[in-house]
Structure formats: structure tokens, C-alpha cells
C-alpha positions as CSV (number, residue, x, y, z in Angstrom):
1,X,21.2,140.1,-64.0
2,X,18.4,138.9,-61.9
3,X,17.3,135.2,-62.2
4,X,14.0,136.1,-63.9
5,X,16.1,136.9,-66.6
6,X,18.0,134.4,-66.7
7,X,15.6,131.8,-66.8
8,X,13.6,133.0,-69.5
9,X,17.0,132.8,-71.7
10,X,16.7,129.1,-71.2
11,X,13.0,128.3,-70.9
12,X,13.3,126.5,-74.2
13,X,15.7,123.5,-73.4
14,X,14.7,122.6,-69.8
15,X,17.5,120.3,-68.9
16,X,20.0,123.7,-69.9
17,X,17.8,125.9,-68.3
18,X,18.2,122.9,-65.1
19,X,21.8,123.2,-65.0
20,X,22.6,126.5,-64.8
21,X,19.4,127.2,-62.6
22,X,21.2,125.3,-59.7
23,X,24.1,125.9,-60.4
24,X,23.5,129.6,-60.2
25,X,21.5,128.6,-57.1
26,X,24.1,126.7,-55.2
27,X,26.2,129.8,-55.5
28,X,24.1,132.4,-54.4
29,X,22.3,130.7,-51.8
30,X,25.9,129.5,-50.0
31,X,26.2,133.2,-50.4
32,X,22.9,134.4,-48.4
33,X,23.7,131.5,-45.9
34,X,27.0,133.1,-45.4
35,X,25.7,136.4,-44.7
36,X,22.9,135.3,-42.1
37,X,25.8,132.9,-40.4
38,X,24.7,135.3,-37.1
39,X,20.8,135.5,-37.5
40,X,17.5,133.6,-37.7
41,X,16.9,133.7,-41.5
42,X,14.2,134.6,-43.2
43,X,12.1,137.3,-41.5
44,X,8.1,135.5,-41.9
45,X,5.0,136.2,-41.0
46,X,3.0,133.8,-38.8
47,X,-0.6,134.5,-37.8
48,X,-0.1,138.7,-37.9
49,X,3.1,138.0,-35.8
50,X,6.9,138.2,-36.2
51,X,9.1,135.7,-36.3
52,X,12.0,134.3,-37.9
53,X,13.4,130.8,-39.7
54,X,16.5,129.9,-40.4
55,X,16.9,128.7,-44.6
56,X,17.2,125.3,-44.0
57,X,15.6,122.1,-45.5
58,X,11.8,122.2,-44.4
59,X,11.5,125.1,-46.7
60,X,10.7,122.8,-49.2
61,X,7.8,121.2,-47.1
62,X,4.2,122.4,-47.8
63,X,3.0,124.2,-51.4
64,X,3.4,121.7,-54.1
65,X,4.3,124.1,-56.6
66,X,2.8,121.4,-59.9
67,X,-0.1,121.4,-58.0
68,X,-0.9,125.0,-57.0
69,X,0.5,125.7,-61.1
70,X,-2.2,123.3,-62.4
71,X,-4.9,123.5,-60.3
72,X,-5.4,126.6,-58.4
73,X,-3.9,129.4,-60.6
74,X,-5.9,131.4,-62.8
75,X,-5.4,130.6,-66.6
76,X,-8.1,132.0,-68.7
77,X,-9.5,136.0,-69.2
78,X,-10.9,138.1,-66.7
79,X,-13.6,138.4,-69.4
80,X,-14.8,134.8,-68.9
81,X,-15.1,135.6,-64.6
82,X,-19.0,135.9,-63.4
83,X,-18.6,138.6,-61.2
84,X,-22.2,138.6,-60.6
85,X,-21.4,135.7,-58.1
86,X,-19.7,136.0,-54.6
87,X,-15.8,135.6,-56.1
88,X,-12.8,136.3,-53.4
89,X,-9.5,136.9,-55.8
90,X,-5.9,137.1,-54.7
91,X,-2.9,137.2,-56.6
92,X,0.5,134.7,-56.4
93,X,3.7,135.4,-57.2
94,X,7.5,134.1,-56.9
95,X,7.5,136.0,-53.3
96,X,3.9,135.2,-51.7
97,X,4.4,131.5,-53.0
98,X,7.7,132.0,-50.5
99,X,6.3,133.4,-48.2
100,X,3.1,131.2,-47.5
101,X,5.0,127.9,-47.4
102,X,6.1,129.2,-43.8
103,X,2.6,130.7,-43.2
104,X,-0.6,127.9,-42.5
105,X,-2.9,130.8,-42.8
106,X,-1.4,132.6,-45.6
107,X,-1.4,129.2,-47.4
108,X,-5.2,128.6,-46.6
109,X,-6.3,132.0,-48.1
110,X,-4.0,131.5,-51.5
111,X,-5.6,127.8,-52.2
112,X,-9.1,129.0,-50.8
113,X,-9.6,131.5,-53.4
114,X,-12.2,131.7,-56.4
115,X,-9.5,133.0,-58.7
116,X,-5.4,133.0,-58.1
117,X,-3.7,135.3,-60.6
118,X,-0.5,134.8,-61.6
119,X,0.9,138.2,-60.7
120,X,4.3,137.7,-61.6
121,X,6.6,136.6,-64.6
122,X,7.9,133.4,-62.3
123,X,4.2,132.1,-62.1
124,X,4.1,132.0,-66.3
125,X,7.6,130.8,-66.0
126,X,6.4,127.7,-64.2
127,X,3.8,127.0,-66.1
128,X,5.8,127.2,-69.4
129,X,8.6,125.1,-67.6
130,X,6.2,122.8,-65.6
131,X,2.8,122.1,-68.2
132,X,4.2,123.6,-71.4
133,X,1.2,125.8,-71.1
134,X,1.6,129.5,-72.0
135,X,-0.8,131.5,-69.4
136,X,-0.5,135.4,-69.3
137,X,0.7,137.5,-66.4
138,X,-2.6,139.5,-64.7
139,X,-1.4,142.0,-62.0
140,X,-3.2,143.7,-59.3
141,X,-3.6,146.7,-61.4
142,X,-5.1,144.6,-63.9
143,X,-7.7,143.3,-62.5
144,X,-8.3,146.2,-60.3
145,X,-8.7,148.6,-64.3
146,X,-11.0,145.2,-65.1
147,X,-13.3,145.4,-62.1
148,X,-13.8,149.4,-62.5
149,X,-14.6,149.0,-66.3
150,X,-16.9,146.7,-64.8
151,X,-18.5,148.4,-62.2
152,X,-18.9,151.8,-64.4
153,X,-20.5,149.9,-67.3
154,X,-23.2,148.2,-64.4
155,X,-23.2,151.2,-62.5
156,X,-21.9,149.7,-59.5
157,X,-20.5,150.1,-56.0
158,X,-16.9,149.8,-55.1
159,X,-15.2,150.3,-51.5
160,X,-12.4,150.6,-50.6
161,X,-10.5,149.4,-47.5
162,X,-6.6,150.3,-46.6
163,X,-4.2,152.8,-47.2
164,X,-3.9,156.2,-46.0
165,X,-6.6,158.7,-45.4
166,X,-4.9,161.3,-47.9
167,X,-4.3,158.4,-50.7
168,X,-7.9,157.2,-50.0
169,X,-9.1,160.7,-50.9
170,X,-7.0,160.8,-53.9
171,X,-8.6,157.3,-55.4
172,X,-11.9,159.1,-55.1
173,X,-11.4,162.1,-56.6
174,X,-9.7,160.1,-59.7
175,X,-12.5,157.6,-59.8
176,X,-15.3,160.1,-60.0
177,X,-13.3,161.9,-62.8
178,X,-12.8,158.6,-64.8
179,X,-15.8,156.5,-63.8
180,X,-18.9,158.7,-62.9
181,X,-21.2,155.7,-62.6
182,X,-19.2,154.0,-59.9
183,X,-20.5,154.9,-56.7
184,X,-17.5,155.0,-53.8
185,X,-17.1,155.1,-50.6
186,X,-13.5,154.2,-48.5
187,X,-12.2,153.7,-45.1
188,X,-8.4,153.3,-43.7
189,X,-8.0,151.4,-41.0
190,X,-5.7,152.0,-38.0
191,X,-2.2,151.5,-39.1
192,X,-1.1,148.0,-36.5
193,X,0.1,144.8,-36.9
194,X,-2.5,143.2,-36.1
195,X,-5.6,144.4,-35.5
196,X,-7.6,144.5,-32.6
197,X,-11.6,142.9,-32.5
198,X,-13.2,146.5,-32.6
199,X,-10.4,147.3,-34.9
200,X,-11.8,144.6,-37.3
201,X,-15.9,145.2,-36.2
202,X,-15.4,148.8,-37.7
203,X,-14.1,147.7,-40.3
204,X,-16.9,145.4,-41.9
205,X,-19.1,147.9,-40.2
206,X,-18.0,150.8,-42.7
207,X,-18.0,148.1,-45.7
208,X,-21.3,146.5,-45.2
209,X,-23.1,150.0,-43.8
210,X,-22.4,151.0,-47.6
211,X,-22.8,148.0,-49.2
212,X,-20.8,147.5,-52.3
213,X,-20.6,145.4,-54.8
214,X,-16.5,145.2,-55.0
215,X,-14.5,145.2,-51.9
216,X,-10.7,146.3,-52.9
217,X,-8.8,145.7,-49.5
218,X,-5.1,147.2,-49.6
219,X,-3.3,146.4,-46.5
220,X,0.1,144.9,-48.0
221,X,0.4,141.1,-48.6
222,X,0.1,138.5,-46.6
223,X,-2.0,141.0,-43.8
224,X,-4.4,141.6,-46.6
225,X,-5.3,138.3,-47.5
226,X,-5.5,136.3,-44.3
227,X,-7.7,139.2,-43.2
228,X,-10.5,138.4,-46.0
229,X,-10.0,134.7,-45.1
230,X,-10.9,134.9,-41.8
231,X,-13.3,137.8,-41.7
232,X,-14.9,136.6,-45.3
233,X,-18.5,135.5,-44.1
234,X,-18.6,138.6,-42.3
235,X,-18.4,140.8,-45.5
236,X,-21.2,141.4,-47.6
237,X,-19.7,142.4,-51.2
238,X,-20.0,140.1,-53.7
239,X,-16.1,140.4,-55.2
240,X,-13.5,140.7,-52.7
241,X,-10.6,141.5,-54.1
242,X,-6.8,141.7,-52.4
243,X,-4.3,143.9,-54.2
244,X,-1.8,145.9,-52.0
245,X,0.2,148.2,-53.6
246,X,-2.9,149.3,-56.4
247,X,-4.2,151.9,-54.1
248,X,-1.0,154.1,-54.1
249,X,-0.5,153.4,-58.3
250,X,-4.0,154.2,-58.7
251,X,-3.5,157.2,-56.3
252,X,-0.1,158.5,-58.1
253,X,1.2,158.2,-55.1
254,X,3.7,155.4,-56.3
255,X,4.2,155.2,-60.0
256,X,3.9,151.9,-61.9
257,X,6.9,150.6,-63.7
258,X,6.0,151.6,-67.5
259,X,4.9,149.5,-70.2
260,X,7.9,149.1,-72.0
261,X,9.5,147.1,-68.5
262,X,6.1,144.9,-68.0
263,X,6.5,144.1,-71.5
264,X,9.8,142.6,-70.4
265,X,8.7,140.5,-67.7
266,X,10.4,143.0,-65.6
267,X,8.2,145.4,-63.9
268,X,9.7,144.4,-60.1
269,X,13.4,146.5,-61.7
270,X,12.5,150.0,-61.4
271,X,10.5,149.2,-58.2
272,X,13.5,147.6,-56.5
273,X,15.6,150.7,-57.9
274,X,13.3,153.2,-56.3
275,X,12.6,150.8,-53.1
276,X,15.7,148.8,-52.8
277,X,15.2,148.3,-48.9
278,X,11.5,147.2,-48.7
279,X,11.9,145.0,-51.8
280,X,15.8,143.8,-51.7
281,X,14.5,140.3,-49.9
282,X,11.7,139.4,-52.6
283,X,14.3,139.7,-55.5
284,X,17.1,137.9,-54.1
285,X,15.9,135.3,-51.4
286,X,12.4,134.7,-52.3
287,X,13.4,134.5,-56.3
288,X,16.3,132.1,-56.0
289,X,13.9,130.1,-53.6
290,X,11.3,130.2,-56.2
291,X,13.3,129.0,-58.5
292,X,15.3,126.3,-56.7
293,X,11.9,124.9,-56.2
294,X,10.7,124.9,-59.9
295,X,14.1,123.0,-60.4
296,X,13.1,120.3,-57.8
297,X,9.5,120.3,-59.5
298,X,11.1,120.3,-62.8
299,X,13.0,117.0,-62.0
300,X,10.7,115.2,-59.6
301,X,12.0,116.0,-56.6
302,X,10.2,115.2,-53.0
């Protein structure tokens, strides 16, 4: 049973919910430290580069999870969102919270956004646990179905910017079927690590040369984001808008876990089923990570 689980079984008495958090933690984490006896740790990301870092104590150093909770994540409707107004949104959850306490620049482009949405049943999970504050989960695909409504009822101009040529062409012809007043235009960058300066010159060349009013950029997080953050005042749309995996569910190139699992607060279980070795280190390092740090929030911790 995976921890998400778990915790929402005792999300109404804390000091249960506590307990058996760490202990559970204590177990499985002796467990992955065990396994990785003979290698670096954590695999990270660090300014479009690979490296790697060992689980050890400075884990804990850098997002204050209360904080980033209370102040930076997105509580309200996407109704109530001016997107009339130059807006950069990104989306946190369990794993990119992980992931961007090792990662300065990740970290900068999470806390610099207009709106952070809690993409992930661990981010309303804190909340609950840390504020008492119910707030609802808002994927990608959420606010990517949001932004088209909006753009077809304002006849507006969407771009979008990643994936593959053949899934690009698929968006279009879906979005012309289902939103004729949307004009769209794409382009899919060269498939690198880290791109070059042309690389990223051709790139705001093909967005600004058409000028939309919505920027989608799907590139696979943290690439995505830190790209937007540092290439921002370059880019001329008024929304900019991160959210990875969209463009192949939007595509049909990757089916979305159904209703009846999101419902659940468990849309990441058929995913990790269907892609056990691309998402295997979200669900069971960055997860009991996640959680060990809500704990430490939970009871003060430094």
C-alpha cells in the first residue's frame, strides 16, 4: 500500500497519523539506504546537469515545506485567475518539492511563480495536516482544459512548445476539432539535455514570431520549468504555463488514469503500473521523503 494511502487513513488524529508515519519511514528508508550501500543516492538534477547525492541529513535543508504550504501554493479556483495579465504557472507535488530542495534553480522557478498548483494528493495532504485547510488538487490537465476553455471562448492564441513532432501534430488536429476559435501554432525542440544558445534563440523565435496568448511548454519537469525561469523576459505570451506530461494525454499518446482513480487521490497507480521504471523513484523515495518531512513540519522540527 503506498504511503499516500496510508496517510490519508490517519489524517484525522495527527499524533496517530505521526507515529506510524515514521515509523513506517524509519523502516523503509533503512531499507533504500541498504540498497544504495554501493552508490551515490538520489540521481538530481543540478543546473540541466547530472549528478548524484547520497540521502543523508542536508536533505532536510532548503524548502520550508509550512512555508511554501501557506504562502506560495495555489488555494483558490482557476476561475478567480486574471489571465488577462502576464501569469507564469507551475505545478508542485510530493516529487518536484523533492526534487528542488537539491536544485537552487528549480527552487527559484517553483517560489517565483504567479500561481503554484498543488498537483498532487501530498500537497492537500499537507495542507489538511499542516493549516487544517482543505484546498483541492488542480493537475496539469486541469488547468491546461481551463486555459483552452479560456482561450476558445476569447478566441485566443495558444503555442505550444515540447514534445514530439508526431504528438505535436496530433494536439493540433484535436484542438481544431474541439476548439475552432483557438488559433495554434507548435514547435519541438531538439531532443538534449541541455540546450544549446541557438537551441534556445529558435525557440522564443518560433513562440514570439506567432505571438500567442498561452505558452504551454512540455519538456518534462524540472527542464521545463527552469527553462521559463531563465528565458521568461524573453517570451512574449502573457500565460506561461509548465505542464509536462499534458501534451502526450492531450495527444492520446499516454492515457490519463480515469476518474474513478483521481477520485481516489490515486491517479500516480496505474501510471506507475504502466511505467514502473521512469516512475518507480517518485513513489517510493521522493514519497517517503515527502512525508518524513511533513512529520518533521508536523512536530516543529528544524
Amino acid at each position: 500500500m503506498n504511503l499516500h494511502v496510508i496517510a490519508y487513513f490517519y489524517v484525522n488524529n495527527s499524533n496517530l497519523f505521526i507515529i506510524i508515519t515514521l515509523f513506517i519511514l524509519i523502516i523503509l528508508i533503512g531499507i533504500i539506504f541498504s540498497i544504495t550501500s554501493n552508490t551515490q543516492g538520489l540521481t538530481q538534477v543540478k543546473n540541466s546537469r547530472k549528478s548524484t547525492s547520497a540521502i543523508s541529513i542536508p536533505y532536510f535543508k532548503g524548502l520550508d515545506l509550512k512555508n511554501i504550504i501557506k504562502n506560495y501554493v495555489f488555494s483558490s479556483n482557476l476561475s478567480d485567475i486574471d489571465f488577462n495579465k502576464r501569469c507564469i504557472i507551475n505545478t508542485i507535488n510530493p516529487h518536484s518539492y523533492c526534487v528542488s530542495k537539491n536544485d537552487p534553480l528549480f527552487q527559484k522557478a517553483l517560489m517565483n511563480s504567479d500561481v503554484l498548483l498543488p498537483d498532487g494528493s501530498g500537497i492537500v495532504l499537507a495542507s489538511k495536516i499542516l493549516f487544517k485547510k482543505s484546498i483541492k488538487k488542480i493537475a496539469g490537465a486541469d488547468i491546461h482544459t481551463h486555459l483552452l476553455n479560456h482561450a476558445h471562448t476569447n478566441s485566443k492564441k495558444v503555442f505550444y512548445l515540447g514534445a514530439s513532432q508526431k504528438t505535436l501534430e496530433l494536439i493540433t488536429k484535436r484542438l481544431k476539432r474541439e476548439f475552432s476559435n483557438i488559433q495554434v501554432s507548435s514547435y519541438s525542440p531538439p531532443y538534449k539535455t541541455e540546450f544549446s544558445g541557438a537551441d534556445t534563440k529558435c525557440m522564443i523565435d518560433k513562440v514570439n514570431d506567432f505571438n500567442p496568448d498561452i505558452l504551454f511548454v512540455g519538456m518534462t519537469a524540472p527542464k521545463q520549468e527552469k527553462w521559463v525561469e531563465i528565458n521568461k523576459k524573453e517570451l512574449k505570451p502573457t500565460v506561461i504555463v509548465s505542464i509536462g506530461a499534458v501534451f502526450d494525454f492531450y495527444a492520446g499518446t499516454i492515457e490519463r488514469s480515469s476518474p474513478f482513480w483521481i477520485n481516489l487521490g490515486l491517479e500516480w497507480l496505474p501510471r506507475l503500473i504502466k511505467e514502473p521504471k521512469r516512475l518507480w523513484r517518485r513513489n517510493f523515495i521522493s514519497t517517503p521523503l515527502f512525508l518524513l518531512s511533513l512529520s518533521r513540519a508536523k512536530l516543529n522540527l528544524s
